[in-house]
C-alpha positions in Angstrom: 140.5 77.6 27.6 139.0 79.6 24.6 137.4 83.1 26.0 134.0 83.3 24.2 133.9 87.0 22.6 131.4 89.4 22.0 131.8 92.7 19.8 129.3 95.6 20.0 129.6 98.3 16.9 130.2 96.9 13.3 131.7 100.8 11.4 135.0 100.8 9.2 136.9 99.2 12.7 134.4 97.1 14.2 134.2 94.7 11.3 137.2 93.8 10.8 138.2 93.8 14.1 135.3 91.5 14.8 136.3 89.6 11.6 139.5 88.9 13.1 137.9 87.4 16.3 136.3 84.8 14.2 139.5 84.5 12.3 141.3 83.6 15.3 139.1 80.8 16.1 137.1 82.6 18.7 133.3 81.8 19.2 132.4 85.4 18.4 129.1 87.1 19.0 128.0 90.4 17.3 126.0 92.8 17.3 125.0 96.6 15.2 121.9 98.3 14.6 122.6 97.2 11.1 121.2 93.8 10.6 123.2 94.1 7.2 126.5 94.5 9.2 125.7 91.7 11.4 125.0 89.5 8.9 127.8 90.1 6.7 129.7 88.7 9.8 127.4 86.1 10.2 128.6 84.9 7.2 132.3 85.4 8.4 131.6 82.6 11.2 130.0 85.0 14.2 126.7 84.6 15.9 124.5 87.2 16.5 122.5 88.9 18.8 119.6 90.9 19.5 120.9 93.3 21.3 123.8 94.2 23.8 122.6 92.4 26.8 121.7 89.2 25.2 125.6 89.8 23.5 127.3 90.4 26.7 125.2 87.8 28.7 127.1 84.9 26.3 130.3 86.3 26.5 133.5 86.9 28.3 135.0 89.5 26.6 132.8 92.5 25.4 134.4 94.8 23.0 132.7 98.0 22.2 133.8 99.9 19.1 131.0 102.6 18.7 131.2 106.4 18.0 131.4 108.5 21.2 130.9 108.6 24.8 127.1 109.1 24.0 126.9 105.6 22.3 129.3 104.2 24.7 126.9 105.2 27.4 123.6 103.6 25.5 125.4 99.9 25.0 126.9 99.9 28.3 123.9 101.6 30.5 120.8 100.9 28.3 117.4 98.8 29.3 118.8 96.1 26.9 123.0 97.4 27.7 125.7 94.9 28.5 126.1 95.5 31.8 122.3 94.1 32.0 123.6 91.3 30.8 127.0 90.4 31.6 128.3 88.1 34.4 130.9 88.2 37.4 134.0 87.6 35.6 133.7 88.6 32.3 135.5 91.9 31.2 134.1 95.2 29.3 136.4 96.3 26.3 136.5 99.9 25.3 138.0 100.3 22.0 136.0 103.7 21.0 137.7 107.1 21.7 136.4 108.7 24.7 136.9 111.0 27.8 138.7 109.2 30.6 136.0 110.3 33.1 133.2 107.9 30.5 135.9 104.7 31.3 136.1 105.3 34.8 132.1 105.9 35.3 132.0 102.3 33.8 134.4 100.6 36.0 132.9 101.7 38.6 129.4 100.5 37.7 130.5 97.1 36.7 133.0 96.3 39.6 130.3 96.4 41.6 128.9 93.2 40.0 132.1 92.0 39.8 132.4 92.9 36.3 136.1 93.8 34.7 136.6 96.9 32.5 139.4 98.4 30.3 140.0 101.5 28.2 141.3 99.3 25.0 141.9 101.8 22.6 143.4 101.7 19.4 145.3 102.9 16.6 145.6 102.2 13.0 142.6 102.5 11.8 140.6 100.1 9.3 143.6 99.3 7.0 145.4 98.1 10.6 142.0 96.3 11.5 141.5 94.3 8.5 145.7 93.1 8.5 145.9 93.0 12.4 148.5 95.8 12.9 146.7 97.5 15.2 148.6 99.0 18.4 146.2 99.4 21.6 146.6 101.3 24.5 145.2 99.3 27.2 144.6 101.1 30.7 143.2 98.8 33.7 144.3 96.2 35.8 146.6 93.5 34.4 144.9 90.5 35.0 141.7 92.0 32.9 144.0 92.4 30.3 145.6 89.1 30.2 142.1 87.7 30.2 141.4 89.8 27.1 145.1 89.1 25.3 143.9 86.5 23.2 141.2 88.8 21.6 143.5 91.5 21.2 145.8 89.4 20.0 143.4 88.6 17.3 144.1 92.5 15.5 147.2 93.8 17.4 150.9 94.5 16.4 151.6 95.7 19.8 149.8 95.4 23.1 150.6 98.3 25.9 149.9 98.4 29.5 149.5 102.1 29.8 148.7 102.3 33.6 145.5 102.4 35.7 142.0 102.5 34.4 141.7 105.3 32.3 145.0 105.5 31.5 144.4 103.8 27.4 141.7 107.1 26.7 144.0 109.6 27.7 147.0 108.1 25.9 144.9 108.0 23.0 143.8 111.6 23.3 147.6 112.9 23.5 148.4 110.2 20.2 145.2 111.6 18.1 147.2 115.3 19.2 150.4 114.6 17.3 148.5 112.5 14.0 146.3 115.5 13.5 148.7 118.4 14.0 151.2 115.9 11.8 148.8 116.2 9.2 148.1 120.3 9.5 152.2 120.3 9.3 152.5 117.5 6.3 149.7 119.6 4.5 151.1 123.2 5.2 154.8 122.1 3.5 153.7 120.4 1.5 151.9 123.5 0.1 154.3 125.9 0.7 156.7 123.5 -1.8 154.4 123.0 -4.1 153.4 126.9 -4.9 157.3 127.3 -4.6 157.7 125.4 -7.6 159.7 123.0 -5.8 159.3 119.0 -6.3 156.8 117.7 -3.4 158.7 114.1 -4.5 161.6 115.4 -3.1 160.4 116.9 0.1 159.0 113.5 1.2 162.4 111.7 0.0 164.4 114.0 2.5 160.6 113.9 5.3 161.6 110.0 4.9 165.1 110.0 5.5 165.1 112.6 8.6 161.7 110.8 10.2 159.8 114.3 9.8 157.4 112.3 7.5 155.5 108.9 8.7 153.8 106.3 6.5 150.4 107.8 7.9 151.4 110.9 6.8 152.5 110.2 3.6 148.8 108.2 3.2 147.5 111.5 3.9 149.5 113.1 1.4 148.5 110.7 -1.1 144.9 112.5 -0.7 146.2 115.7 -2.4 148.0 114.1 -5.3 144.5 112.8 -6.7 143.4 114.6 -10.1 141.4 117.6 -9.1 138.1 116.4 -10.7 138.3 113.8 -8.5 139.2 115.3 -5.2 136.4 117.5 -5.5 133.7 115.5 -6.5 130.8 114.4 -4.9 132.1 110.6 -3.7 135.4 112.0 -2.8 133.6 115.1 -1.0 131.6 112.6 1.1 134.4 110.6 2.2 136.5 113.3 3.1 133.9 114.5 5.3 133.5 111.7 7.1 137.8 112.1 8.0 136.7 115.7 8.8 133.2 114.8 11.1 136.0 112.1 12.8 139.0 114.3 13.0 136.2 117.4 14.5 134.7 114.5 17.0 138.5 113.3 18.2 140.0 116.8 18.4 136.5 117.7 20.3 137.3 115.4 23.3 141.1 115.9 24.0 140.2 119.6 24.3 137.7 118.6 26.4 139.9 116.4 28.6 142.4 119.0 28.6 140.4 121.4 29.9 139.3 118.9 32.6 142.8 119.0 33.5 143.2 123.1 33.4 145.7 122.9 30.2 145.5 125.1 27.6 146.3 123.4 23.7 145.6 126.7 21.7 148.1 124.9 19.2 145.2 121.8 18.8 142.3 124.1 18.9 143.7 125.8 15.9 144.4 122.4 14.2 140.3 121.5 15.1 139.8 124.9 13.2 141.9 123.9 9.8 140.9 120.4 9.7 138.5 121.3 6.5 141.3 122.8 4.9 143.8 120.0 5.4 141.6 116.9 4.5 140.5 119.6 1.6 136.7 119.7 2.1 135.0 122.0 -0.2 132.8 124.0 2.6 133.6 128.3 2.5 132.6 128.3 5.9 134.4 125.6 7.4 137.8 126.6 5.4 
């Protein structure tokens, strides 16, 4: 039997994640503050709603793809929230990146109407969103997730079971860890090569060949190889600060949830610190 699917939060993920629902041959519901965003989906093949509770009260699946545990809170908790809405049975998807304690303050509130939740998050960003490559980290029970396969199916390369509730946050906490402090260490040799006078093309051959170097991080790379006027105009300037306001927001929370847990990461707050520098934002006082 086809789940009907709902998705909350139409950024640079959402949509094509939600595209893929409808792709998939899903009935798909939507819904963003942006009625431009919902309609651009509309025209995809979803329906839409007016808000979260009417979303979640016609679905099975709700995914939520929004910015932080702030906006989390508002689409889950609100007047007009999905829990408001949702039925006994259904299952609450959490795709956005958020503290541990956020998920399990959820579960909590929708198992008592006999609601489902899991901590769905992902990685791979919008290029693996839009060519369904994406590899989630699913914490909850199992039989939520098999009831939710076929939507994650939808977008995903890989599906893992991480563990309990909660479980899919902090994995993706620890994995944001190593791509941002990846980055600071692609960035930092790759500078140190290039005022050496030493061929950059050549370091990334031998990063290649002895796995120091991903594909992500050579994407990254690619960043710094743009002519100059370009890198520091305004366009480019905008959209680097949106990596930096992400990479700031990200890095914000797995301190936060290490601290929760009494464990220093002086190595990540440092990274937080450089992240201007590495993306190559043009602000004195961030760099």
């Amino acid at each position: 039997m086809s789940i009907r699917a709902g998705f909350i939060g139409l950024g640079n993920i959402g949509e094509p994640m939600a595209e893929r629902l409808v792709r998939a041959g899903l009935p798909t519901t939507v819904f963003d503050l942006r009625e431009s965003a919902m309609q651009a989906l509309a025209g995809a093949g979803a329906q839409t709603a007016s808000s979260c509770r009417k979303l979640a009260a016609g679905s099975d699946v709700i995914g939520i793809c929004v910015r932080d545990d702030a906006d989390v809170r508002t689409v889950v908790f609100g007047e007009e929230g999905a829990l408001a809405g949702a039925s006994a049975g259904s299952v609450i998807a959490i795709h956005s990146t958020v503290l541990p304690s956020t998920v399990l303050e959820i579960g909590a509130a929708a198992a008592e109407r006999g609601i489902g939740t899991l901590d769905a998050c992902i990685t791979g960003g919008a290029a693996g969103a839009k060519q369904g490559t994406l590899s989630y980290m699913v914490g909850g029970e199992k039989e939520h997730l098999e009831r939710c396969r076929p939507a994650f199916q939808s977008s995903a390369k890989q599906i893992i079971h991480t563990g309990p509730l909660g479980s899919g946050a902090a994995t993706k906490l620890c994995n944001n860890l190593m791509t941002y402090q990846g980055f600071l260490a692609a960035f930092e040799a790759t500078l140190l090569a290039r005022t050496a006078g030493l061929s950059q093309d050549a370091l990334e051959e031998v990063g290649r060949s002895n796995g120091n170097l991903n594909e992500q991080q050579l994407a990254f790379l690619g960043l710094h190889k743009l002519p100059a006027e370009q890198r520091t105009g305004d366009p480019f300037q905008q959209l680097l600060r949106g990596f930096l306001e992400l990479a700031d927001k990200d890095l914000s929370v797995t301190l936060a949830f290490a601290r929760e847990h009494g464990v220093a990461l002086p190595g990540t707050a440092l990274c937080q610190q450089l992240m201007a520098r590495v993306y190559g934002v043009e602000d004195e006082l961030r760099r």
